[in-house]
C-alpha positions as CSV (number, residue, x, y, z in Angstrom):
1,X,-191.6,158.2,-179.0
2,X,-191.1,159.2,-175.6
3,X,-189.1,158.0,-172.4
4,X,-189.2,158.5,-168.7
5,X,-187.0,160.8,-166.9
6,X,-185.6,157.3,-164.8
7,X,-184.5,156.3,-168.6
8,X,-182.4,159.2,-170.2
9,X,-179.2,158.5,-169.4
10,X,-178.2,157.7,-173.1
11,X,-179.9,161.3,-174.0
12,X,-178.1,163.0,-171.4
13,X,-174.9,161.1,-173.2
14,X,-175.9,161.6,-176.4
15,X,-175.1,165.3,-176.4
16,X,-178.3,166.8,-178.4
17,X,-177.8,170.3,-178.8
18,X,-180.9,171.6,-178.2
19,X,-182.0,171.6,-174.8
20,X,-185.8,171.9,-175.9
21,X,-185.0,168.2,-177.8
22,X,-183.9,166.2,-174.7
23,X,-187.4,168.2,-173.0
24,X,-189.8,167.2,-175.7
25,X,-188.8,163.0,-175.4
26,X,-189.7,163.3,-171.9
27,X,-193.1,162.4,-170.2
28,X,-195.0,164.5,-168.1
29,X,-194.0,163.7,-164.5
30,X,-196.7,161.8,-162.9
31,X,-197.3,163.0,-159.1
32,X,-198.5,159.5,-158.5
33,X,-195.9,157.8,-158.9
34,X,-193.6,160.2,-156.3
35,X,-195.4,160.6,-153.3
36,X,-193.4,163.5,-152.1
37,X,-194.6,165.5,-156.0
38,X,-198.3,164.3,-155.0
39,X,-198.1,166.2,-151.5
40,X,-196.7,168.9,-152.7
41,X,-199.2,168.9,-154.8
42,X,-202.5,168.7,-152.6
43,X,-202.3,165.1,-152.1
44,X,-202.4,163.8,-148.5
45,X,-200.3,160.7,-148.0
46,X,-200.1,158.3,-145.2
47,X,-197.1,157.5,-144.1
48,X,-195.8,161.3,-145.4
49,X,-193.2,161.2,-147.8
50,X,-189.8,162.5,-146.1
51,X,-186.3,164.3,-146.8
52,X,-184.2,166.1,-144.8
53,X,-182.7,169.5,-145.5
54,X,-178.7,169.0,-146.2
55,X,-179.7,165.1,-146.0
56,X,-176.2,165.2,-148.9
57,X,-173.5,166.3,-146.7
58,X,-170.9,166.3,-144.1
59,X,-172.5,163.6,-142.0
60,X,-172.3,160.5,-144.9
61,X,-169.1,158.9,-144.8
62,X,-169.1,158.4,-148.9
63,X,-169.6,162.5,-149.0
64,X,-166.2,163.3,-146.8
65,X,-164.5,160.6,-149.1
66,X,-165.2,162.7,-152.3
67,X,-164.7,165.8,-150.3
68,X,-161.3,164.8,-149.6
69,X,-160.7,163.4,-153.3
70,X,-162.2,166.2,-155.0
71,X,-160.8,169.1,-152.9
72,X,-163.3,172.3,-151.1
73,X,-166.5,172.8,-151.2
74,X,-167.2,175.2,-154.6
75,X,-165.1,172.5,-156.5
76,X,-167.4,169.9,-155.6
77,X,-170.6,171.9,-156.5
78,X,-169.4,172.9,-159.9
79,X,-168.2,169.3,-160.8
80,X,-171.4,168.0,-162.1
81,X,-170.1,165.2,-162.1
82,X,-169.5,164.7,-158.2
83,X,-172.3,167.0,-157.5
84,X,-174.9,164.3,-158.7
85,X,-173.0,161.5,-157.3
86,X,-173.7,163.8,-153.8
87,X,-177.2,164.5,-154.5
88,X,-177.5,160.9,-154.9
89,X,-175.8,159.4,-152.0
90,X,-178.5,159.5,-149.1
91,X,-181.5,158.6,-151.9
92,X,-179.3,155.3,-152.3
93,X,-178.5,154.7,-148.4
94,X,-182.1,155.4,-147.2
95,X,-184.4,155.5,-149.9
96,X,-185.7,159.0,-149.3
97,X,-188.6,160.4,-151.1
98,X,-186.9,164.0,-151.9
99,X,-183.4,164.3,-153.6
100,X,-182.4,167.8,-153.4
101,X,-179.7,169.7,-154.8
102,X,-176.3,169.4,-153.7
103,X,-175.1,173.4,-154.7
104,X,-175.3,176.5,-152.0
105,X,-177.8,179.7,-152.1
106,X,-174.8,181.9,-152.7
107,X,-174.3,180.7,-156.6
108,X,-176.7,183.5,-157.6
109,X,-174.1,186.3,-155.8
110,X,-171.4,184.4,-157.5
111,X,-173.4,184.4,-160.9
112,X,-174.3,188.2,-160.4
113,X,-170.3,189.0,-160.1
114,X,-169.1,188.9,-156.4
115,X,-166.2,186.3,-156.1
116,X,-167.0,183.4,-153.9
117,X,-164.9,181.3,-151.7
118,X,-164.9,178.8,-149.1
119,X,-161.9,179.1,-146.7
120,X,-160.8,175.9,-144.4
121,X,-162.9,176.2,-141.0
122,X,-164.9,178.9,-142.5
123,X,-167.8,180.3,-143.7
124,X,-168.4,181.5,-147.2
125,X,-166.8,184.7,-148.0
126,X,-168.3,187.3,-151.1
127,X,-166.0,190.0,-152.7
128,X,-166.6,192.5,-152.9
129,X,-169.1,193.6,-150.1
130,X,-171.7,195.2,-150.9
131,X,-172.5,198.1,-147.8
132,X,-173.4,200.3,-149.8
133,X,-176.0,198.7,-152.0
134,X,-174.3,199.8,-155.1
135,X,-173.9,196.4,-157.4
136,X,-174.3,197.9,-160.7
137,X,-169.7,197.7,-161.0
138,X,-170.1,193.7,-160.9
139,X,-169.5,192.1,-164.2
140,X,-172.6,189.2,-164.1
141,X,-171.6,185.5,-165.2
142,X,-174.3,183.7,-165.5
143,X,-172.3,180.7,-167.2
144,X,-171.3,180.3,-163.3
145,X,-174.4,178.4,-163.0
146,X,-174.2,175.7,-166.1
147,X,-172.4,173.2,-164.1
148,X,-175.7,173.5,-161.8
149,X,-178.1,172.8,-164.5
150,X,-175.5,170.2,-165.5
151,X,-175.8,168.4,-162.2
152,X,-179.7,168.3,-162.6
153,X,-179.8,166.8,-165.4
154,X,-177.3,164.1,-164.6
155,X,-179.9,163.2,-161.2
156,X,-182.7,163.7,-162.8
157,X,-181.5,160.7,-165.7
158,X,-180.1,158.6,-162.4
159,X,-183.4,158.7,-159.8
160,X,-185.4,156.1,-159.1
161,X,-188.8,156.6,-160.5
162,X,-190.2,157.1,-157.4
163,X,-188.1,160.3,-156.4
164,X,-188.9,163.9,-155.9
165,X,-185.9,166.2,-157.6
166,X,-185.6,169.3,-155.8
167,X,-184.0,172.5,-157.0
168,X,-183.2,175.6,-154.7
169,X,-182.6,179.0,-154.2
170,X,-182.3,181.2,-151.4
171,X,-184.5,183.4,-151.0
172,X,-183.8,187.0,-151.9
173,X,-183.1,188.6,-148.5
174,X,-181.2,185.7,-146.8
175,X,-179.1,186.1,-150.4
176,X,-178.8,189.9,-149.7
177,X,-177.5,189.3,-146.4
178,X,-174.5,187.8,-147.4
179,X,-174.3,190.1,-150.6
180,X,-174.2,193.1,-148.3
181,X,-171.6,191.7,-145.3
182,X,-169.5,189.6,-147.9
183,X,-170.4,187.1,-145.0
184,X,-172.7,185.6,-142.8
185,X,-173.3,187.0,-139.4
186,X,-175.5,186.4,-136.2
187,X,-177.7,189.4,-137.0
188,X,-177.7,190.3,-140.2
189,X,-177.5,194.0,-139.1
190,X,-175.0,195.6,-141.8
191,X,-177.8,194.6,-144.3
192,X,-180.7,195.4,-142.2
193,X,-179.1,199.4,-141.7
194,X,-179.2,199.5,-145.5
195,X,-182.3,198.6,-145.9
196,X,-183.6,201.4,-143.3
197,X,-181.0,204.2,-144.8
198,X,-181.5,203.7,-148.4
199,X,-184.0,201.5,-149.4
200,X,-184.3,202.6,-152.5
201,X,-180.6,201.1,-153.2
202,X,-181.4,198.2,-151.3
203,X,-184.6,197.5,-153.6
204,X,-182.6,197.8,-156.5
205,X,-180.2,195.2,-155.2
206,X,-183.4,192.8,-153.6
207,X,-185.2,193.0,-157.2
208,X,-181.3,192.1,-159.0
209,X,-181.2,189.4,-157.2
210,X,-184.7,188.5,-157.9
211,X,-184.4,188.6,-161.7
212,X,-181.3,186.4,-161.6
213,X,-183.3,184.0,-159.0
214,X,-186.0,183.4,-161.6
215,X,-184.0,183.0,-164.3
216,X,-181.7,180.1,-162.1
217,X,-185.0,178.2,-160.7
218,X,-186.5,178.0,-164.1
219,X,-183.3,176.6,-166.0
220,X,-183.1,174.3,-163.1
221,X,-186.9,173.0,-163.9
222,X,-185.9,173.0,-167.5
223,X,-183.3,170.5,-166.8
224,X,-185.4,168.3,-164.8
225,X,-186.0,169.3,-161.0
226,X,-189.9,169.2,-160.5
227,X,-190.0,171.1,-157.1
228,X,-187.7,173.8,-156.2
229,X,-187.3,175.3,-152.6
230,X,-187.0,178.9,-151.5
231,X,-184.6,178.7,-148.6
232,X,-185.1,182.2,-146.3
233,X,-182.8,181.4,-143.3
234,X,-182.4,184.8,-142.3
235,X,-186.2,186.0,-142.8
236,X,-186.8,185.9,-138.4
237,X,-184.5,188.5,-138.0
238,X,-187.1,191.5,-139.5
239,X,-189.2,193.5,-137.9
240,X,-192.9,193.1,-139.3
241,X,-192.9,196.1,-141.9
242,X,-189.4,194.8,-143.1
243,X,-190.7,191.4,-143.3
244,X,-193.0,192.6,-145.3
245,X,-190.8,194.6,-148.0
246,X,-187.8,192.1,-147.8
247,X,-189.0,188.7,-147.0
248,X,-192.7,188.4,-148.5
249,X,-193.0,191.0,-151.5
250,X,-189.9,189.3,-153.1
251,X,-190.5,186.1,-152.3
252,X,-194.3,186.7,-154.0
253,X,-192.5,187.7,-157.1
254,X,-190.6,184.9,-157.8
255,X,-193.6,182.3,-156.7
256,X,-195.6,184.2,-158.8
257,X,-192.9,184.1,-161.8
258,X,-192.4,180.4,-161.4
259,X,-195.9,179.8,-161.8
260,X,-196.2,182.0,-165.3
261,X,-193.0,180.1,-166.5
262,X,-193.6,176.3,-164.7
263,X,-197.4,176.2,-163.7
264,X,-197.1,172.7,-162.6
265,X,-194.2,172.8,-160.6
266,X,-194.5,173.3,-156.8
267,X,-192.2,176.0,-154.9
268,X,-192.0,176.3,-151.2
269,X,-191.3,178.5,-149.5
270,X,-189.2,178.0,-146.3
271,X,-188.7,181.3,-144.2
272,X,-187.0,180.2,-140.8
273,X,-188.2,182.1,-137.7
274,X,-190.8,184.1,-139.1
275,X,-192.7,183.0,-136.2
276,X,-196.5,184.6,-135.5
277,X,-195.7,186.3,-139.3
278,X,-195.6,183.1,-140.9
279,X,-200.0,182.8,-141.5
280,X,-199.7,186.3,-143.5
281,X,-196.1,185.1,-145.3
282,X,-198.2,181.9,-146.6
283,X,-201.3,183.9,-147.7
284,X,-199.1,186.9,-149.2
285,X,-196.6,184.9,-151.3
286,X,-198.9,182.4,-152.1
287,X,-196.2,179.2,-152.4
288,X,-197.4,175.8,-152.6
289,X,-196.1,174.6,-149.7
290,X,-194.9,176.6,-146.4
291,X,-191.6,175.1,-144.1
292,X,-191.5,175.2,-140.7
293,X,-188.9,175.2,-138.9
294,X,-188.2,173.8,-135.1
295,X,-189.5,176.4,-132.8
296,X,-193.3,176.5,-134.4
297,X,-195.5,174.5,-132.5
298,X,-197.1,172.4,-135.3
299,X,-200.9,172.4,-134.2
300,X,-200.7,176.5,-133.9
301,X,-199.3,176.4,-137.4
302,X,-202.5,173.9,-138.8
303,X,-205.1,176.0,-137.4
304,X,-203.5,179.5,-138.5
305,X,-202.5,178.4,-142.1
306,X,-204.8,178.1,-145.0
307,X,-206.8,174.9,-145.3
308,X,-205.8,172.0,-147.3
309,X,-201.9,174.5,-147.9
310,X,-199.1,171.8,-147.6
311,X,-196.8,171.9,-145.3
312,X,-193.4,170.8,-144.5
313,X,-191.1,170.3,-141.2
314,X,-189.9,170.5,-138.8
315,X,-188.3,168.1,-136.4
316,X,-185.6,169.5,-134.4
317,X,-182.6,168.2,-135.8
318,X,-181.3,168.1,-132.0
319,X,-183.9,165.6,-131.6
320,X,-182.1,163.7,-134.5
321,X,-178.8,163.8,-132.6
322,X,-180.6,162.8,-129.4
323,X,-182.2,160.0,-131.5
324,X,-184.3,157.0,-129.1
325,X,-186.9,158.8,-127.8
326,X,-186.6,162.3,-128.0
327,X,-187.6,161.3,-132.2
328,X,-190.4,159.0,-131.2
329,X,-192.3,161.6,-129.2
330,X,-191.4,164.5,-131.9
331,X,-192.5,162.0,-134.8
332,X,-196.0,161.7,-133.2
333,X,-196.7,165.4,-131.9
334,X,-195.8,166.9,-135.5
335,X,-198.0,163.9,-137.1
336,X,-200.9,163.9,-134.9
337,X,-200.7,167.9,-135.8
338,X,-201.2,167.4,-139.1
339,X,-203.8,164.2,-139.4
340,X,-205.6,166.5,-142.1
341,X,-203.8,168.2,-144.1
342,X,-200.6,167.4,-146.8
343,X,-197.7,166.9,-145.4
344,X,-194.0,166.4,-145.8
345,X,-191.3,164.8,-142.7
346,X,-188.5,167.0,-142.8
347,X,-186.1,168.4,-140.1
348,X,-186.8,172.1,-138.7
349,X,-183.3,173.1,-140.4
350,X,-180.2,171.3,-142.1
351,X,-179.3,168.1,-141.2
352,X,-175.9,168.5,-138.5
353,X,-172.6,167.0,-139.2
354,X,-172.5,164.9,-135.9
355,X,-176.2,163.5,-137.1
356,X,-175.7,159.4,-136.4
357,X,-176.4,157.7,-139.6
358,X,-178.2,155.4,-136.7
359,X,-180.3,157.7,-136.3
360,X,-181.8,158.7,-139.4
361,X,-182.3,154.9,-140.3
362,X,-184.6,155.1,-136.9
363,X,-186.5,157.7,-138.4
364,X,-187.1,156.4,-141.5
365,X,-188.9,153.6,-140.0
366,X,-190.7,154.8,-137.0
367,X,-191.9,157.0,-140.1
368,X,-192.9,154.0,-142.3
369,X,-193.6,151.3,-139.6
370,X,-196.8,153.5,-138.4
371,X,-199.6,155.4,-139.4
372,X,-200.5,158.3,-137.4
């Protein structure tokens, strides 16, 4: 006997201990039935099936109430429990085709042994930094990452049938970045002096966190997400032979890794700003699917990337804010790009906390009300 994923709840509840036993009474998930999986996949749809990066977040209502019941952010994203209920929470308001993940990139740092926090007003912090490359003192705890896997599989019992789950990661040098620093920063340049001075230690530390990356998105598949994401937010700030070593061997790695390990599951590969390097980044890593973010002009990228390679993106999520029609213009220029080839509505970045609500409801239908 078997079940759809829409209908385990009572496995999830019933607490079978093997992992591999809750798997096998599962179906195969159909890509026809979620229209965002089928693009993904190859399939050109008409209207394109849309979600927005960070869609769970800080601009819902419902999200700041169980912020402020629940306390800071890594609380929230290690209580499975109020993690799914986030993940959730736009797929119920809007109906989108895509849930992803409510979690951060920097739980693989935090599984590899740096301490992670959140401070009020601020960005993430990771303790120790690493400047000098040299990672092999952390302790690794990878039972960090359970409540993730957790989470998944208490969306993947919850979604409608018709919903893409989407698992993440960031990408190995975007991770680095913060791994080196013990923080973001507006050039990355701490990490980008190690890699020129010792890239030998640097390597060491880009193929750690690519070993624990591969390990992460494949327990995430195992619990149920049926697309995962490479999110490389940093990758524009390379030069080209850097882009190369940093941003597309790694990132070619772990595509090809997922595809030994999950052959039917999509990645894609986001890497913001890459610019004019973005053709040779979708080639090289060979990912399913290629983000674009904002500043790429959409017809440059469909005549410069592969035929028939799906892509997704990238309305300006200052266009969002604008709303009226600053959206209606953007939603046909990036539509009319893409007439031809698979493609996913998303925003060129994260979804921003002053983002109407309004807004995104008028998207969502001058998405759905037309075909291009």
């Amino acid at each position: 006997m078997s079940i759809k994923p829409r209908d385990a709840r009572h496995i999830y509840d019933s607490h079978l201990e093997s992992k591999e036993e809750i798997l096998s009474l599962l179906d195969p998930v159909d890509a026809s039935d979620r229209p965002l999986l089928a693009v993904l996949k190859g399939e050109r749809r008409d209207p394109p099936p849309v979600w927005l990066m960070r869609q769970a977040g800080r601009y819902l209502p419902e999200y700041r109430a169980l912020r402020a019941e629940k306390g800071g952010f890594l609380a929230l994203a290690t209580d499975s429990e109020a993690a799914a209920e986030i993940t959730l929470q736009p797929i119920r308001r809007f109906g989108m085709d895509g849930a992803i993940l409510f979690s951060d990139i920097l739980m693989v740092p935090w599984a590899i042994g740096q301490d992670l926090s959140f401070g009020p007003g601020e960005g993430p912090r990771l303790e120790p930094a690493l400047l000098d490359g040299a990672f092999s003192a952390l302790e690794a705890r990878p039972e960090r990452l359970d409540p993730v896997y957790d989470t998944v599989r208490r969306v993947a019992a919850a979604l409608p049938p018709q919903v893409t789950l989407l698992g993440f990661a960031g990408s190995p040098w975007t991770v680095a970045t913060y791994m080196v620093a013990g923080k973001g920063s507006k050039d990355q340049g701490e990490t980008r002096r190690l890699a020129y001075k010792d890239p030998k230690a640097f390597g060491a530390l880009i193929d750690r966190i690519v070993a624990v990356t591969a390990d992460y998105l494949s327990k995430q598949i195992e619990a149920g997400a049926m697309a995962v994401q490479l999110f490389d937010s940093w990758a524009g700030t390379l030069a080209p032979d850097q882009f190369d070593d940093w941003v597309i061997a790694p990132t070619a790695k772990l595509a090809a890794e997922m595809k030994r390990r999950h052959p039917n599951t999509p990645v894609i590969g986001f890497p913001k700003g890459a610019g004019a390097k973005l053709a040779r980044y979708a080639e090289a890593t060979a990912v399913d699917c290629v983000g674009l973010d904002e500043t790429v002009d959409p017809a440059w990228a469909d005549a410069v990337l592969p035929k028939g390679l799906p892509v997704q993106g990238n309305l300006d999520p200052l266009a969002l804010i604008a709303g009226g029609d600053a959206i209606t213009r953007a939603v046909v220029r990036i539509r009319s790009a893409f007439t031809s080839r698979p493609h996913v509505f998303n925003l060129g970045h994260g979804i921003l906390p002053d983002a109407p609500i309004a807004h995104v409801e008028a998207l969502l239908a001058e998405l759905r009300g037309a075909k291009a």
